[in-house]
C-alpha positions as CSV (number, residue, x, y, z in Angstrom):
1,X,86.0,12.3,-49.7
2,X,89.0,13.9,-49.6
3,X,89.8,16.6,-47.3
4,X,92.0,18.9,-49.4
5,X,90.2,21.1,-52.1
6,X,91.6,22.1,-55.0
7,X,90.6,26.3,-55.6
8,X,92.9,28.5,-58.5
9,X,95.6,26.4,-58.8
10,X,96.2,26.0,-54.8
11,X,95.8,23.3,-52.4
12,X,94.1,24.2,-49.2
13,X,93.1,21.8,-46.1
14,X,89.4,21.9,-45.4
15,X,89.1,23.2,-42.3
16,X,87.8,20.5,-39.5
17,X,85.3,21.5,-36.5
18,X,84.5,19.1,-33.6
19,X,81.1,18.4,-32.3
20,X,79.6,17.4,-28.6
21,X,76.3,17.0,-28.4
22,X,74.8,16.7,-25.3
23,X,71.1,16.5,-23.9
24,X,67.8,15.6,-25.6
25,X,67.0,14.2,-29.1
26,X,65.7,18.0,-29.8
27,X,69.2,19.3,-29.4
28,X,70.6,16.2,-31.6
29,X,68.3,17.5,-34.4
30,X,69.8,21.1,-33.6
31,X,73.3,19.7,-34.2
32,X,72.6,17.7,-37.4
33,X,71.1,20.8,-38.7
34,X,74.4,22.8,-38.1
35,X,76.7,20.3,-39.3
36,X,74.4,19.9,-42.5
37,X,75.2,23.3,-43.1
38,X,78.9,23.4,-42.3
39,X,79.2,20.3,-44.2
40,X,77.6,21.8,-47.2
41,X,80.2,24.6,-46.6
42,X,83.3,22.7,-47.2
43,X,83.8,22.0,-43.5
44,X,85.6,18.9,-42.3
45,X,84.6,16.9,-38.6
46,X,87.4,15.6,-36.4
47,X,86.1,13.5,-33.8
48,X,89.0,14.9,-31.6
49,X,89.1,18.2,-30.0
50,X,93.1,18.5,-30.7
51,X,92.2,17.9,-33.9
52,X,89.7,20.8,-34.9
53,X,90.5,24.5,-36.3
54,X,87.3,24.8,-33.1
55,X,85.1,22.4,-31.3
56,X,81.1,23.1,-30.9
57,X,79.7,22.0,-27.5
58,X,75.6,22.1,-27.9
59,X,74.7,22.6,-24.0
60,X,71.7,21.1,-21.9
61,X,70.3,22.9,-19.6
62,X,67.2,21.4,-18.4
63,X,68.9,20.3,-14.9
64,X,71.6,21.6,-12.9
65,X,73.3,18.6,-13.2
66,X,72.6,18.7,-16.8
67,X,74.3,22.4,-16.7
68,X,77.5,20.8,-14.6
69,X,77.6,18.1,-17.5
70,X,77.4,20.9,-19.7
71,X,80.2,23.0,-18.2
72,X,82.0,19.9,-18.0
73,X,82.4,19.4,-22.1
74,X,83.0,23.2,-22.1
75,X,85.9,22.7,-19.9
76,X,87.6,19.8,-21.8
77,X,87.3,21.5,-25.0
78,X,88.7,24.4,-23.9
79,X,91.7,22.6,-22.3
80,X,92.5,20.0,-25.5
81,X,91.5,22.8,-27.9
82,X,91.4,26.2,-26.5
83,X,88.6,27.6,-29.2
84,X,85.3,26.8,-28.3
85,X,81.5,27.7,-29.6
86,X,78.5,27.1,-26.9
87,X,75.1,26.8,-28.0
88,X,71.4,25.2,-26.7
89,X,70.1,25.5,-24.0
90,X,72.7,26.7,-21.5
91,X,73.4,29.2,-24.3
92,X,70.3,31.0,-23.3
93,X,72.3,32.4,-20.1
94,X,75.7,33.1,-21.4
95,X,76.4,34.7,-18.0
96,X,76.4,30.9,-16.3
97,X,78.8,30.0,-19.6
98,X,81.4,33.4,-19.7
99,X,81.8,33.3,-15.7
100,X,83.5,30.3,-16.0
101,X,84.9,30.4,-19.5
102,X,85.3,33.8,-20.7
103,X,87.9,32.9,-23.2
104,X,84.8,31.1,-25.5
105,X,84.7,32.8,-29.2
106,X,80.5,32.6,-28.9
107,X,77.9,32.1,-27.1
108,X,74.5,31.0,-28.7
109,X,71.0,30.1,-27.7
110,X,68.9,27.2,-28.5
111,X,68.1,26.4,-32.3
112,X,70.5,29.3,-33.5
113,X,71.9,27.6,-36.8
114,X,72.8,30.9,-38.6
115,X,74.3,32.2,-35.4
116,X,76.6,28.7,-34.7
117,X,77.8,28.9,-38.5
118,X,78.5,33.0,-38.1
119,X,80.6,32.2,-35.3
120,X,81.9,29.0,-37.1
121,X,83.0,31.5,-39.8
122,X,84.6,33.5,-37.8
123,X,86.9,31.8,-36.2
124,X,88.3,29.7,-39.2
125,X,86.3,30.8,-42.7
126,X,85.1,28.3,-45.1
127,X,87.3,26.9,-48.0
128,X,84.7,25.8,-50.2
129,X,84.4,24.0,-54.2
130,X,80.3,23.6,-54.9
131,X,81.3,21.1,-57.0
132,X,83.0,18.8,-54.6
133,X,81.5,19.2,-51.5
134,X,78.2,17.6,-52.0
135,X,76.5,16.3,-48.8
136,X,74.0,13.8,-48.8
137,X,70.0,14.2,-50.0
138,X,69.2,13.4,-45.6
139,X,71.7,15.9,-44.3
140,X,74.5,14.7,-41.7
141,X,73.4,12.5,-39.1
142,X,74.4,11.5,-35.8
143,X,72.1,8.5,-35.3
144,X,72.9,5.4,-37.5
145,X,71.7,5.8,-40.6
146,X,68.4,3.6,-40.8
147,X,66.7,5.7,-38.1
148,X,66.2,9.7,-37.6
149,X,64.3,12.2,-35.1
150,X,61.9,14.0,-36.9
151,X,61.7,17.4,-35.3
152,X,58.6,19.3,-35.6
153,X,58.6,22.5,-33.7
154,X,60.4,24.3,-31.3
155,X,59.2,25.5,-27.9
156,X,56.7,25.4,-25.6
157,X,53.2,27.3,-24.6
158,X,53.2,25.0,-21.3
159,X,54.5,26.6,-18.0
160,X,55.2,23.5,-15.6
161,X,56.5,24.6,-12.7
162,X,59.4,22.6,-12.5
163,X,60.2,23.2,-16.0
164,X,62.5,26.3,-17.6
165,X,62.8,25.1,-21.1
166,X,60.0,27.7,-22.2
167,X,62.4,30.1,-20.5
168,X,65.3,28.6,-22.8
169,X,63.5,28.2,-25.8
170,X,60.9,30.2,-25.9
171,X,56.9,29.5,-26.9
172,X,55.2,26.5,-29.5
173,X,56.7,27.0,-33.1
174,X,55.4,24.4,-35.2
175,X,56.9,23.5,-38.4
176,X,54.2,24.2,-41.3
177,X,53.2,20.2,-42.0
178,X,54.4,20.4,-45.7
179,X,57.9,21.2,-44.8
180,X,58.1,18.0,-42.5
181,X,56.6,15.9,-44.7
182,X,59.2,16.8,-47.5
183,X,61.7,16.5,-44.6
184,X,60.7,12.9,-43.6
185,X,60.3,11.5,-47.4
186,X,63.8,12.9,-48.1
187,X,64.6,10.5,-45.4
188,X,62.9,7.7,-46.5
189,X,64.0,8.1,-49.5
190,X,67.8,7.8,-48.2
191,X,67.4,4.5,-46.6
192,X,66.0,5.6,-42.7
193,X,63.1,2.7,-41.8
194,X,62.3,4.2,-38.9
195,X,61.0,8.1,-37.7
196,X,61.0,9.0,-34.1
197,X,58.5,12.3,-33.9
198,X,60.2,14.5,-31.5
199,X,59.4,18.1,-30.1
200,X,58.0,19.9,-26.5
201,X,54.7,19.0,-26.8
202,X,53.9,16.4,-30.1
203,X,50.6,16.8,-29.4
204,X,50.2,20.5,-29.1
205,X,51.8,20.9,-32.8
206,X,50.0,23.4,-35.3
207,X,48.0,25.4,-32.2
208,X,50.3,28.4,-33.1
209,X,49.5,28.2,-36.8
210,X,45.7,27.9,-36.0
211,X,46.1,24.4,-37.6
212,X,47.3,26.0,-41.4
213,X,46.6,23.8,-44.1
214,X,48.7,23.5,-47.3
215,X,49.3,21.8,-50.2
216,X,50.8,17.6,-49.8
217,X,50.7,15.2,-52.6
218,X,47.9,16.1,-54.2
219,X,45.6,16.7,-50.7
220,X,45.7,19.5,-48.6
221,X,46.9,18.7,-44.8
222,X,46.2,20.8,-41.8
223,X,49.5,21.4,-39.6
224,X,47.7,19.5,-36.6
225,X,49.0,16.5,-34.7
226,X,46.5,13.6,-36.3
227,X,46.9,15.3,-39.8
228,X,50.7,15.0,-39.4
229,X,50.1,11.5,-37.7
230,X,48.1,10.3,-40.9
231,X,50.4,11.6,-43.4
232,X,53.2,10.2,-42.2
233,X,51.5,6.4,-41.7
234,X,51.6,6.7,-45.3
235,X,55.2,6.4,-46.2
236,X,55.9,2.8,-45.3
237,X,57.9,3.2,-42.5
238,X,58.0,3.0,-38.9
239,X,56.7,6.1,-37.2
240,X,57.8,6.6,-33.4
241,X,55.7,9.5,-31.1
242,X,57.9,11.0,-28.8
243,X,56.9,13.8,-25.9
244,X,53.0,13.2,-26.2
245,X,50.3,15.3,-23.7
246,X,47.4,13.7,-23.3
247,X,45.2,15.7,-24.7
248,X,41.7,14.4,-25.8
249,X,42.6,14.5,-29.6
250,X,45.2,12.2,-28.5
251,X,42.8,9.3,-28.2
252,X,42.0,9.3,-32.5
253,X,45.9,8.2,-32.9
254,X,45.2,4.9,-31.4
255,X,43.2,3.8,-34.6
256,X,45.8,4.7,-36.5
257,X,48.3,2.3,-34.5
258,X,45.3,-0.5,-34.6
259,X,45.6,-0.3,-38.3
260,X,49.5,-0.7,-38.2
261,X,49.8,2.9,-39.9
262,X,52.5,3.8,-37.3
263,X,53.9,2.4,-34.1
264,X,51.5,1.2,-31.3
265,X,53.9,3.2,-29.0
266,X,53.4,6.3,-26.9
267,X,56.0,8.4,-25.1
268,X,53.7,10.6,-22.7
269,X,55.5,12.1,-19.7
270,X,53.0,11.9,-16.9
271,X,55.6,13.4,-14.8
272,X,53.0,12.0,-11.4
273,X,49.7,10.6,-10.9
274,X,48.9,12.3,-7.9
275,X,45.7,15.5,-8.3
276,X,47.9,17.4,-5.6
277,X,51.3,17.4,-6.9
278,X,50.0,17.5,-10.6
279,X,48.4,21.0,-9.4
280,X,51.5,22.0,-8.0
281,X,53.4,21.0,-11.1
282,X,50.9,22.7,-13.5
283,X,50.5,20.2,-15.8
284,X,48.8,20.4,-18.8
285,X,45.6,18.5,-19.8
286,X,43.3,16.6,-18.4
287,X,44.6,13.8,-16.3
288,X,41.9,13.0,-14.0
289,X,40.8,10.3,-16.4
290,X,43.7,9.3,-17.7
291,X,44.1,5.4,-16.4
292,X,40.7,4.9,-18.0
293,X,42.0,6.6,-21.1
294,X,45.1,4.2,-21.3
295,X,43.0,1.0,-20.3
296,X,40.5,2.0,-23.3
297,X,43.4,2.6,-25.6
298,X,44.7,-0.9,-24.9
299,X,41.2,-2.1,-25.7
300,X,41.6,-0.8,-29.2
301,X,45.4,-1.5,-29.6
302,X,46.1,-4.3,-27.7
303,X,49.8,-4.2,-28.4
304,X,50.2,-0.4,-26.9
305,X,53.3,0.4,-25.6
306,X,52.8,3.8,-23.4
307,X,56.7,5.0,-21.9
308,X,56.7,7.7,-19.6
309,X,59.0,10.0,-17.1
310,X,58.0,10.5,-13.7
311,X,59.8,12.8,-11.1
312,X,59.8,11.7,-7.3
313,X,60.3,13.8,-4.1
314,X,58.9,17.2,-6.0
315,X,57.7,19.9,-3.2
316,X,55.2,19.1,-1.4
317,X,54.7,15.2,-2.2
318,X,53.3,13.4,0.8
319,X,53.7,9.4,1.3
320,X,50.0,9.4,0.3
321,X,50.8,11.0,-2.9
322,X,53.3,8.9,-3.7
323,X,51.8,5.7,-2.8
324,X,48.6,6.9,-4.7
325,X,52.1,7.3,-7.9
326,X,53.2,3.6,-7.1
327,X,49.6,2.1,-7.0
328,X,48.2,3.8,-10.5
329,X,51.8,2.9,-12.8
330,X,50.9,-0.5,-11.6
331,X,47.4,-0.6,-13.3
332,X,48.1,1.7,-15.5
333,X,50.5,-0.8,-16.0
334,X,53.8,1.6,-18.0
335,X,55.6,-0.4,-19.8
336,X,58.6,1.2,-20.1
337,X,59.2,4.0,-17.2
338,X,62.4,6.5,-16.0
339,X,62.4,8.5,-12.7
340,X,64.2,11.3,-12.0
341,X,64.3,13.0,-8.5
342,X,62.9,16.2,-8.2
343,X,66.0,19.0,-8.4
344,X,65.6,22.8,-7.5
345,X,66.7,24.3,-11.3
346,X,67.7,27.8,-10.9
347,X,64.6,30.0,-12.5
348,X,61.9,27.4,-11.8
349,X,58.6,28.0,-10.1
350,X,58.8,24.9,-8.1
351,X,61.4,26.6,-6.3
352,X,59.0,28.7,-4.7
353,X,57.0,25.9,-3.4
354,X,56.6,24.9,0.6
355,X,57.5,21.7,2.2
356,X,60.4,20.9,0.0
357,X,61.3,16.5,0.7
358,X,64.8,15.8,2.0
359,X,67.2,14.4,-0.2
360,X,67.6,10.8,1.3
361,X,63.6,10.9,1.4
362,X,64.1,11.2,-2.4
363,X,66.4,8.9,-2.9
364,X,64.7,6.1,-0.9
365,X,61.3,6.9,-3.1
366,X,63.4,6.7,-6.4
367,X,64.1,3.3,-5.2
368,X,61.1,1.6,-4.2
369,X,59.9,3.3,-7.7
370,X,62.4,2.0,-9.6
371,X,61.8,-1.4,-8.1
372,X,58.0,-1.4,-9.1
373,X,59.0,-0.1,-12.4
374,X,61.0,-3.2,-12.8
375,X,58.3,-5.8,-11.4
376,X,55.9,-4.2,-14.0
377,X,58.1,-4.1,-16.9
378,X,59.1,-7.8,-15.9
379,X,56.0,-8.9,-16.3
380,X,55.1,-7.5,-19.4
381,X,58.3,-8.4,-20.8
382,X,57.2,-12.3,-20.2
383,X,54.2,-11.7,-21.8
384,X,55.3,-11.8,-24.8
385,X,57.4,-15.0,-24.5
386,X,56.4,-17.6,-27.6
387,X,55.2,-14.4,-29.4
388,X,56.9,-13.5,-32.6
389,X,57.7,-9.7,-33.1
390,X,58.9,-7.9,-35.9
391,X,62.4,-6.3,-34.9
392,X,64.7,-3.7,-36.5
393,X,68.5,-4.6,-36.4
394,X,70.8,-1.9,-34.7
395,X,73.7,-4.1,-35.0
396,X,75.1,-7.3,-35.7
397,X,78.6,-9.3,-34.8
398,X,80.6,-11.5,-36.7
399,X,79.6,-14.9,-34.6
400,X,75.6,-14.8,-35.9
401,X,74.3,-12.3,-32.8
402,X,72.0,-8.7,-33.6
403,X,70.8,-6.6,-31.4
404,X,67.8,-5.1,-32.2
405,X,64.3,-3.1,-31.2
406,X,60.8,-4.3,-31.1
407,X,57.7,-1.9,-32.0
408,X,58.1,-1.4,-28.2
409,X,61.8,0.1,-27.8
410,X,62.8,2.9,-28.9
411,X,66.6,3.7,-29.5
412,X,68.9,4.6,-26.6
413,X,66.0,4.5,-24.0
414,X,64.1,1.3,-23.7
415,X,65.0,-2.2,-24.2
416,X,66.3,-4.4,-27.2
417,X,66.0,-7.7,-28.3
418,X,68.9,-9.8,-28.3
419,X,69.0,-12.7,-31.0
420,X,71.0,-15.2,-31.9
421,X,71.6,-17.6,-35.1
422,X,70.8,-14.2,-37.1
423,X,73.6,-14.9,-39.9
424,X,73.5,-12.7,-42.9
425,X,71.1,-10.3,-41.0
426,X,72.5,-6.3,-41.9
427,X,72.0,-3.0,-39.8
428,X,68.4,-1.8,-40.6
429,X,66.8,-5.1,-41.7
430,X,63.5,-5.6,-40.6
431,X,62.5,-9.1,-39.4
432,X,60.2,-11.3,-37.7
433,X,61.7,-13.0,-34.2
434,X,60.5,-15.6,-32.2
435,X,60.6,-14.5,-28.5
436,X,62.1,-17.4,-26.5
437,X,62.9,-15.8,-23.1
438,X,62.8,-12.4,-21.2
439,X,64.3,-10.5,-18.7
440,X,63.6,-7.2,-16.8
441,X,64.1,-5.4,-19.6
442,X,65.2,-6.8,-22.5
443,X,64.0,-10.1,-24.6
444,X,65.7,-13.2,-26.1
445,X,64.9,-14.9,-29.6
446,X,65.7,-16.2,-33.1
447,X,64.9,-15.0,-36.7
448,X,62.0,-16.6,-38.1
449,X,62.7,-18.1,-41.4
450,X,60.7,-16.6,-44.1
């Protein structure tokens, strides 16, 4: 599409806005959402800051190295471009943003669409022709285009310790279930194969709406995790569950995976294993029981994939509690596993906490974590050697190789299957591989001939 629009006789040049992106697959959503709307504006994107009437940095703040990576983007579009929005997470604390850079144009907080596209407007104002500037039935996207996070709410009612995003954006908003669903079939309907279910707490979603029900094709669904679950096992695609608690109700969703209604995969962030430092981190639910839960869930669903984040060295953590860590991911037996060490983020509880662990102590538990993490995930990677899996192509070369994802990666994060003799095989196919070999992480095999 051209970037010159035609209006009364005069030629003007669309003007053209950059985009970073940075964090979580939340704040992805965030920034499809406002480039859908600039795009259905008129707007142009340049994929170089030099290039753009202004550049729009969506900030993480989760971390303070998350904030320095943040402040970092900041800084080199303000040097290559000079006008600059900030929004997400860090936006939530302008004062962090303006100290540094007080030349920015705006400063908005998480999930602020109409405030990004104000400021957009202000700086350089639409030159728009409805009848030209049509964008697609999906919206833009930043993922390719036969996958799509799914976001459905916003926020938080949790109050982890170690954890300010509640501070940043605020408490559980679900997403009324009918709204997603039309969402997610207008997405199907575009060509995406596969839906990865992101928000806070998956799990939690509809507890702020009392679990409203409304009107879906004919049925009435209540907005409530298994509801939402169910619906979407209906459209024929793969469905992906990203950020689940553990939470009793959890436990129903496995039977929907047995059937093969959506993905025998689970992204639950565990966070630790041990009673005392999961008091101290004020987890939510029940964890107690929790390796009996997973070893009943893989009775039902024998293929379960369960990926979790677990943070080492947090306040207080003795050897015993991090042996007692070590021992349980080993017969819990995580497939898929990443570790951060425990950081002090300005405005967390946690800070408050006694008997903070030295950094090298920290660093020498990530390790011998990590190193478990990959004898585990080794071993179940071998497993499924001779097996053959079905497998969604992320991308092919021109010598007969794909790289694609099993029902047990998801994109970006886990691993990917690596297959060769896979002429003719396109971006997004779905096909069946035969497993021939394995590694730590990632497996080895060839299409299966139908």
């Amino acid at each position: 599409m051209s970037d010159i629009i035609q209006t009364t006789g005069k030629k003007l040049t669309a003007p053209k806005i950059g985009v970073v992106s940075l964090g979580c697959p939340k704040a992805l959503v965030d920034s499809e959402r406002i480039m859908t709307q600039l795009r259905s504006e008129g707007y142009q994107f340049s994929d170089k800051h030099d290039g753009a009437d202004v550049v729009i940095v969506n900030t993480c703040g989760f971390l303070d190295s998350a904030k320095e990576e943040s402040l970092a983007a900041i800084g080199k579009a303000m040097k290559d471009n000079g006008k600059v929005i900030v929004t997400g997470c860090m936006g939530a604390e302008p004062e962090q943003i303006l100290s540094k850079y007080p030349n920015i144009m705006a400063v908005t907080g998480p999930h602020q669409y109409e405030d990004v596209v104000g400021a957009v407007h202000d700086v350089v104002p639409p030159v728009h022709d409805p009848f030209l500037d049509l964008v697609p039935p999906e919206g833009l996207k930043l993922t390719p285009r036969h996958y799509s996070y799914l976001k459905i709410s916003e926020g938080c009612n949790n109050r982890c310790s170690f954890c300010i995003i509640p501070k940043l954006r605020g408490d559980l908003v679900s997403r009324p279930i009918h709204h997603v669903m039309f969402e997610a079939e207008k997405l199907v309907n575009a060509g995406v194969k596969e839906l990865l279910v992101i928000s806070q707490d998956t799990s939690a979603y509809g507890l702020d709406t009392k679990y409203a029900e409304y009107p879906w094709r004919g049925t009435r669904r209540k907005t409530k995790f298994l509801d939402l679950c169910e619906a979407l096992g209906e459209l024929g695609v793969w469905i992906r569950l990203h950020y689940v608690y553990p939470y009793p109700h959890v436990d129903a969703a496995i039977e929907l995976m047995a059937q093969g209604k959506i993905l025998p995969y689970l992204d639950i962030p565990f966070q630790h294993a041990a009673p005392s430092v999961l008091k101290a981190m004020k987890r939510p639910a029940h964890q107690e029981k929790t390796l009996e839960r997973i070893q009943n869930w893989r009775k039902i669903c024998p293929d379960l994939t369960v990926r979790s984040s677990f943070i080492v060295g947090f306040p207080g953590e003795t050897e015993d509690d991090f042996e007692y860590l070590l021992e349980w991911m080993q017969e819990a037996g995580i497939d898929r596993a990443g570790c951060f060490k425990y950081e002090p983020v300005q405005g967390a509880d946690s800070n408050a906490l006694d008997n903070h662990v030295p950094e090298e102590l920290k660093q020498e538990r990530w390790e011998r974590f990590m190193e478990i993490q990959r004898q585990v995930s080794a071993e179940r990677q071998e497993a499924k050697i001779g097996r053959t899996l079905e497998v969604i192509i992320d991308d092919v070369d021109d010598e007969g190789g794909a790289d694609g994802r099993s029902h047990a990666d998801a994109p970006e994060i886990d691993g990917a299957v690596l297959i060769r003799d896979a002429h003719g095989v396109k971006q997004g196919d779905i096909i069946k591989v035969k497993i021939e070999d394995a590694d730590d992480y990632d497996l080895y095999g060839v299409p299966v001939q139908a």
